[in-house]
N, CA, C and O of each residue as an XYZ file, in Angstrom:
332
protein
N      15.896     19.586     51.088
C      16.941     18.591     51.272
C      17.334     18.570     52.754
O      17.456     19.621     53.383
N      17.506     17.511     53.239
C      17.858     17.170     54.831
C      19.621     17.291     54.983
O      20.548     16.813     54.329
N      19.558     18.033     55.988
C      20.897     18.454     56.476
C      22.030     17.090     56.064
O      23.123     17.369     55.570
N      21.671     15.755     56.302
C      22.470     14.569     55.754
C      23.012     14.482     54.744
O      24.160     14.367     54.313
N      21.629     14.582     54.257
C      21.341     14.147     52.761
C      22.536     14.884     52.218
O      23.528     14.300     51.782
N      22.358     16.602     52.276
C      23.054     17.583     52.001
C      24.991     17.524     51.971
O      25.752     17.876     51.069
N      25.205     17.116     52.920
C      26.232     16.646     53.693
C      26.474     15.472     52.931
O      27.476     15.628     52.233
N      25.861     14.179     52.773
C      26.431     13.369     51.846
C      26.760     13.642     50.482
O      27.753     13.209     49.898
N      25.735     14.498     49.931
C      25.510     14.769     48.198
C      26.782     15.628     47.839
O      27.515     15.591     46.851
N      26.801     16.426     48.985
C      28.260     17.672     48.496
C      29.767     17.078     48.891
O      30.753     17.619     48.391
N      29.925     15.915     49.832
C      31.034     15.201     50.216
C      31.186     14.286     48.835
O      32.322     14.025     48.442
N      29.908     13.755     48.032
C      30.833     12.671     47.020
C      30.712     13.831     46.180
O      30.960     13.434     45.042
N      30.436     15.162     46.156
C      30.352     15.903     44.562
C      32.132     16.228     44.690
O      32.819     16.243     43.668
N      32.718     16.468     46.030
C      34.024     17.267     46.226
C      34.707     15.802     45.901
O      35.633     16.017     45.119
N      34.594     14.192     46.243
C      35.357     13.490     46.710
C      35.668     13.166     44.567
O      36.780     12.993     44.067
N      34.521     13.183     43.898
C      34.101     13.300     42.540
C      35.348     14.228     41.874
O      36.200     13.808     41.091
N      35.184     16.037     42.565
C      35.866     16.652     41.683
C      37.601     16.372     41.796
O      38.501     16.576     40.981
N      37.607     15.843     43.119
C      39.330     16.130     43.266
C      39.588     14.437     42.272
O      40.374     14.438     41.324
N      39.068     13.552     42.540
C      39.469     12.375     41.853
C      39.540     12.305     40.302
O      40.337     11.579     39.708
N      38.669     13.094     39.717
C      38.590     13.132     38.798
C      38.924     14.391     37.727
O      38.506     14.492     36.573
N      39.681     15.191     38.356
C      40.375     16.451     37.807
C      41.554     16.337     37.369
O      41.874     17.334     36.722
N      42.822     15.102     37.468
C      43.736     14.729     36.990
C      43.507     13.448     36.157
O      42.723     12.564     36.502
N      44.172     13.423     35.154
C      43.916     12.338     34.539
C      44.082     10.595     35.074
O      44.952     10.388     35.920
N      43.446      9.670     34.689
C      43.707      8.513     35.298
C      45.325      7.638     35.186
O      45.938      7.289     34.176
N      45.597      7.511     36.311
C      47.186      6.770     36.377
C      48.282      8.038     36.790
O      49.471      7.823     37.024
N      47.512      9.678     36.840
C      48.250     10.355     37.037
C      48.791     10.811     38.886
O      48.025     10.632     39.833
N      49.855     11.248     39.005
C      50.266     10.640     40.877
C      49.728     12.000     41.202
O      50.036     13.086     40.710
N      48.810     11.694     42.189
C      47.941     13.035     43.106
C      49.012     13.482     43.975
O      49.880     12.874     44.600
N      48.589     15.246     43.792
C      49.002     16.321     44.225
C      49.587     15.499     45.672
O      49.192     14.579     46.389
N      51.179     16.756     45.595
C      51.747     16.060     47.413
C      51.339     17.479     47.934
O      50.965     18.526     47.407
N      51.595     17.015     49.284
C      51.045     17.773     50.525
C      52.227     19.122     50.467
O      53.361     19.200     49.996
N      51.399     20.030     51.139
C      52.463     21.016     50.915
C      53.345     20.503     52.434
O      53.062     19.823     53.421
N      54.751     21.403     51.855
C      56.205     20.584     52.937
C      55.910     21.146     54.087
O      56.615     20.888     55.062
N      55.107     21.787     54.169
C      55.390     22.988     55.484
C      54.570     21.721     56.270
O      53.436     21.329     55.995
N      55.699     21.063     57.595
C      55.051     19.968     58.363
C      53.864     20.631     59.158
O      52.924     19.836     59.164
N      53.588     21.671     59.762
C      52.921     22.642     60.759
C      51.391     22.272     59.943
O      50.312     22.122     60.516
N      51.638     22.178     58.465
C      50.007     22.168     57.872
C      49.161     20.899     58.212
O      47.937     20.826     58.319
N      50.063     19.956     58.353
C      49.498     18.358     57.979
C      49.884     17.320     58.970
O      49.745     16.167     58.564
N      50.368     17.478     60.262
C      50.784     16.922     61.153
C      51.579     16.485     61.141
O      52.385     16.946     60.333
N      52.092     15.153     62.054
C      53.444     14.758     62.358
C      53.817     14.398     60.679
O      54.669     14.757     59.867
N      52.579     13.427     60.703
C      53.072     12.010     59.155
C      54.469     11.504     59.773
O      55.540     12.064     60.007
N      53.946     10.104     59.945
C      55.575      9.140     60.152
C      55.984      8.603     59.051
O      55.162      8.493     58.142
N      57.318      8.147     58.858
C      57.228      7.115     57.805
C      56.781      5.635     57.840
O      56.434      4.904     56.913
N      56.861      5.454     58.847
C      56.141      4.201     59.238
C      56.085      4.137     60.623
O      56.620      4.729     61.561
N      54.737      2.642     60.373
C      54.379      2.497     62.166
C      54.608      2.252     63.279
O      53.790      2.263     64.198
N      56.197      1.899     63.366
C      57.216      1.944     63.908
C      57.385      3.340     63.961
O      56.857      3.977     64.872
N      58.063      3.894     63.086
C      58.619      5.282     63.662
C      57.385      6.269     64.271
O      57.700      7.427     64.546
N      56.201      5.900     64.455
C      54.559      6.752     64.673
C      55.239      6.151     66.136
O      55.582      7.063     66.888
N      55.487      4.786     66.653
C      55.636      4.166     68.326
C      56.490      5.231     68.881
O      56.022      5.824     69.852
N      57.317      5.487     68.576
C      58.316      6.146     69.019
C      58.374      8.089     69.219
O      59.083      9.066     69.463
N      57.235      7.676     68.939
C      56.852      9.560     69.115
C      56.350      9.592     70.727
O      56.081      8.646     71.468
N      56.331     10.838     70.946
C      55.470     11.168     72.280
C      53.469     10.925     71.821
O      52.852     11.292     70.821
N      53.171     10.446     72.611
C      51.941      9.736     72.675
C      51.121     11.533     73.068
O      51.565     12.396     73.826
N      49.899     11.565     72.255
C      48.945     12.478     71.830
C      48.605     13.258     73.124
O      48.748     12.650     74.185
N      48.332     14.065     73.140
C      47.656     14.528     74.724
C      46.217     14.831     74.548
O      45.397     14.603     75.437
N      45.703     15.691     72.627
C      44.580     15.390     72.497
C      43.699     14.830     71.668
O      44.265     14.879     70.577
N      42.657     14.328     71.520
C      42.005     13.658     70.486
C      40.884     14.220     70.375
O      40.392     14.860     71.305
N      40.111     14.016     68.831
C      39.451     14.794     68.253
C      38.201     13.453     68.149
O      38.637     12.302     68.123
N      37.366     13.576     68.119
C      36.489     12.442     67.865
C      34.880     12.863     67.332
O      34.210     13.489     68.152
N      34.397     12.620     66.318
C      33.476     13.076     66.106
C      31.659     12.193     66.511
O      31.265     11.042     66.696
N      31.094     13.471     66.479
C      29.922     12.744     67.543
C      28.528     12.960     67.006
O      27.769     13.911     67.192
N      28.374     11.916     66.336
C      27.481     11.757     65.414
C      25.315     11.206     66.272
O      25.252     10.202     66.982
N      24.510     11.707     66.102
C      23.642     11.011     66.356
C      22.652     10.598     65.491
O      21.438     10.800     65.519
N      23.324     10.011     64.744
C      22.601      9.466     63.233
C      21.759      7.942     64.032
O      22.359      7.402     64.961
N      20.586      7.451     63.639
C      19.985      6.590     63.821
C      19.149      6.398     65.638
O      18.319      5.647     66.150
N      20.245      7.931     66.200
C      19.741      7.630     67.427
C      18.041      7.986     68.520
O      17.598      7.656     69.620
N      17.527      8.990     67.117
C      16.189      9.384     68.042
C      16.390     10.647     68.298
O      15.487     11.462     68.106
N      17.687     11.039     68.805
C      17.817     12.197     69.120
C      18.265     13.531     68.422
O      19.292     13.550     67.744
N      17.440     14.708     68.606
C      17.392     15.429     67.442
C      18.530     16.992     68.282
O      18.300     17.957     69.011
N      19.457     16.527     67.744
C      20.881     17.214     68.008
C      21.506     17.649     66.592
O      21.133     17.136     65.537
N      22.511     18.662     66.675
C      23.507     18.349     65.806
C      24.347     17.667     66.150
O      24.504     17.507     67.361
N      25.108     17.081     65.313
C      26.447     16.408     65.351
C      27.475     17.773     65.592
O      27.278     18.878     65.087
N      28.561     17.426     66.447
C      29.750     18.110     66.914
C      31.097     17.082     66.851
O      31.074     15.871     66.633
N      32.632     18.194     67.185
C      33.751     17.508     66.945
C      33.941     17.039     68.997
O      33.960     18.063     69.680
N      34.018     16.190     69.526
C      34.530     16.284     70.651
C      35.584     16.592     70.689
O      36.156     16.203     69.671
N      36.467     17.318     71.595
C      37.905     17.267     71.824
C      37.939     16.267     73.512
O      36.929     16.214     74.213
N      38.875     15.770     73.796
C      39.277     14.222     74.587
C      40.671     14.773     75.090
O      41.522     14.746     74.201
N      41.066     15.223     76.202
C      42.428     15.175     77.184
C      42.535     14.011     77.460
O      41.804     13.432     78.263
N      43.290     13.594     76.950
C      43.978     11.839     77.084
C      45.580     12.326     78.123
O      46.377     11.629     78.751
N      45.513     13.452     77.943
C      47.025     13.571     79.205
C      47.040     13.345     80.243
O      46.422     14.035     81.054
N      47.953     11.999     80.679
C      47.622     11.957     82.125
C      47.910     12.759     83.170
O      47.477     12.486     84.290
N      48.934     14.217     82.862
C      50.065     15.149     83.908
C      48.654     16.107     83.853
O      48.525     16.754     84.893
N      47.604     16.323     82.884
C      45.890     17.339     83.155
C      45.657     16.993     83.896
O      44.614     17.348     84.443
């Protein structure tokens, strides 16, 4: 099995078990409270404007279709302009 392949087959088997482990119409598990686990979360996109703007970003870096025989990695991105 190809590293993809692999990677796709076990992402819908997990996306499969969590969807389908509570019954249908039933309200999925909340996040645990502790904010530190799960980031800011705004209540809305308005109140997301009004935050301090990110310093880093995460971006993932895929070379699917490209020829080139790499792994895929997470970039990290300093978007701060005071770095």
């Amino acid at each position: 099995m190809q590293r993809r392949e692999f990677l796709t087959t076990s992402g819908a088997a997990a996306l499969g078990a969590t969807t389908l482990s509570r019954p249908l119409g039933a309200a999925a598990p909340q996040p645990a409270q502790d904010p530190a686990c799960c980031g800011p979360g705004y209540a809305s996109p308005a109140a997301a404007t009004k935050a301090p703007p990110e310093k880093l970003l995460y971006v993932t870096a895929l070379y699917l279709d490209t020829g080139i025989d790499a792994p895929d990695y997470l970039a990290t991105v300093d978007v701060d302009p005071q770095s």
